[in-house]
N, C-alpha and C positions, 0 to 999 in steps of 0.2 A: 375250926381254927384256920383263919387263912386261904387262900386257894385252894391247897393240897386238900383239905377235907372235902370242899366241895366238889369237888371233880371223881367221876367215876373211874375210879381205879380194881381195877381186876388184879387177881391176885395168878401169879403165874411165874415166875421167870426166875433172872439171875439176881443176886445184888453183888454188884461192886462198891468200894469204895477207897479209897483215901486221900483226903482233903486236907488241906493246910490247917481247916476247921479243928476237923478229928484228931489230927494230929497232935495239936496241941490239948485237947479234954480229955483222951481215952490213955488209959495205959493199956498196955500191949501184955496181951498173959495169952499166953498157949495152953493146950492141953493134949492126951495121947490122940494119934490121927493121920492123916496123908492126906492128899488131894487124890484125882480119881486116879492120875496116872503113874500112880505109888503100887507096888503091892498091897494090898490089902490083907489086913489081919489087925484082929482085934477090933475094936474099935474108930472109924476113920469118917471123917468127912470130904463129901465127896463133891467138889470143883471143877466141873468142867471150864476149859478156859475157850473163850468166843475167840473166831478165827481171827486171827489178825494181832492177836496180843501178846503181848514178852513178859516175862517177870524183870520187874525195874528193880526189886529189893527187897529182902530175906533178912530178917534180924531172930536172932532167940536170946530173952532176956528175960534170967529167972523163969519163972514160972508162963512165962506168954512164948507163942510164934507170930508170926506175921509174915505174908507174903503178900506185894503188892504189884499187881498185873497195871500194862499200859499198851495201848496202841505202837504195834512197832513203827520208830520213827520219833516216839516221846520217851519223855523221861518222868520220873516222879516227881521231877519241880516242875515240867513245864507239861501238862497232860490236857488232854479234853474229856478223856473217860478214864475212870481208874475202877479196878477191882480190887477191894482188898480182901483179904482172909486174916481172922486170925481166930488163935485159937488158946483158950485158957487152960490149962492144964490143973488138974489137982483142984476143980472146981466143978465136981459131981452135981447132978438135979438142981440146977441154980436155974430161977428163976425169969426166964426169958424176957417178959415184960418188964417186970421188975428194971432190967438191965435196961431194953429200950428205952424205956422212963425216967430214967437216973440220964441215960446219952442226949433224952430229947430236951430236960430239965437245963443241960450243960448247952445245948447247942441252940436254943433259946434267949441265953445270955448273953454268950457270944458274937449274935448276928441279929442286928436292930431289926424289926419284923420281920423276924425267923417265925416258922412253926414248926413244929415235928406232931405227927399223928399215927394213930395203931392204921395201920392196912387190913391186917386181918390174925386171926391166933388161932391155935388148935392141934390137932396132933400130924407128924406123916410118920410113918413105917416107926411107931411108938414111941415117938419121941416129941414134948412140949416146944411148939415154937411160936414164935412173931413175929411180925414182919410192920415193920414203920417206914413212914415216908418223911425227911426229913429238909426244909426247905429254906435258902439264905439269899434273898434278893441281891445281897452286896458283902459278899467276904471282907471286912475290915483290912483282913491281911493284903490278900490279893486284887479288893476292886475290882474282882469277877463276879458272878451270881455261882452259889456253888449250891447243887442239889442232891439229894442220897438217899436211898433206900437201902435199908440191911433187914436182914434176916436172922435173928439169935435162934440158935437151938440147943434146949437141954441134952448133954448126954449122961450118959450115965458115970463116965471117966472123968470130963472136960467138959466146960462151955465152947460153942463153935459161934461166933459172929463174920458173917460175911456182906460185905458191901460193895453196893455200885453204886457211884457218882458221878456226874457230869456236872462241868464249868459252862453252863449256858442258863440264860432263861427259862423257868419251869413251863412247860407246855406238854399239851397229850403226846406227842409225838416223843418225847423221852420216857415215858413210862410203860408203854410198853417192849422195849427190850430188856430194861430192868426187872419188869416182873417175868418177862419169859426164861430171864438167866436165874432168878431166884429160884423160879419153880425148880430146874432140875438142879438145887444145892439141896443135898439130902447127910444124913447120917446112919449109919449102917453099923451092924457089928457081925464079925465072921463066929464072935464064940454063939450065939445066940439064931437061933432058927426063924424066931417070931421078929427079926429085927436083921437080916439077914441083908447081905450085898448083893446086890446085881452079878450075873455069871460075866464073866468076861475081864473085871475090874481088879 
């Protein structure tokens, strides 16, 4: 499908996201959780955030959280790279693909030779996940090119979807910090031994 498929993408990093795209297709649902530099208990997702970046904006509605990281210096309307989180609450063992699928189906129609494609699926520290690459030559909205990769992960509490995006033309040279920020978004739980957090978090 498109450039994105063809192109050899390694699976590895962060995702960030939020796009004027996204914004408009996804609702926003949370679930129980923190970023890494929360306490940790119970159940959390865990976001490291890349040097250089602020949280631009925090909402909880209903059943969703969101937080959305930018380049200090930007704002969430006006960004070049965004991270978003979010997270669905009260939406145990939900299917990760599934979800990509349903985002890549929406984000498809949206943006005239859009593609979205699976990156890669499977488990980490026992938990279902996926990871898509999401691709818009021409944001309708904005008349930028706007690119994403997110990472869904089942938990056992909560869906966790995390995304990274850039407002430039899709080339190798954005994909890999993408997938290097994905790789370390993980999901953890303190009650659970076999699914255990990192010491220090």
């Amino acid at each position: 499908m498109g450039g994105v498929a063809s192109r050899s993408v390694t699976y590895g990093g962060d995702i960030h996201m939020r796009g004027s795209i996204l914004a408009g297709l996804c609702a926003i649902l949370a679930g129980a959780g923190g970023s890494a530099s929360a306490a940790q208990q119970d159940e959390n997702v865990l976001t490291p955030m890349p040097s250089g970046f602020k949280m631009g904006y925090h909402t909880a509605q209903g059943a969703m959280t969101m937080a959305e990281y930018v380049p200090a210096g930007e704002s969430v309307d006006a960004w070049s790279t965004m991270i978003t989180v979010q997270i669905y609450h009260g939406q145990p063992n939900r299917d990760p693909e599934a979800f990509a699928s349903n985002l890549g189906a929406r984000w498809n129609a949206s943006c005239t030779n859009a593609t979205s494609v699976k990156v890669v699926n499977g488990y980490e520290n026992g938990y279902p996940f996926a990871v898509w690459a999401y691709e818009c030559p021409l944001n309708p909205a904005t008349h930028k090119p706007e690119n994403m990769w997110m990472k869904a992960i089942s938990g056992a509490d909560s869906l966790y979807a995390v995304q990274y995006a850039d407002r430039q033309a899709m080339s190798p040279a954005l994909v890999a910090p993408a997938m290097a920020y994905l790789r370390k978004v993980a999901v953890c739980d303190t009650r659970r031994p076999d699914r255990r957090c990192p010491k220090g978090m």
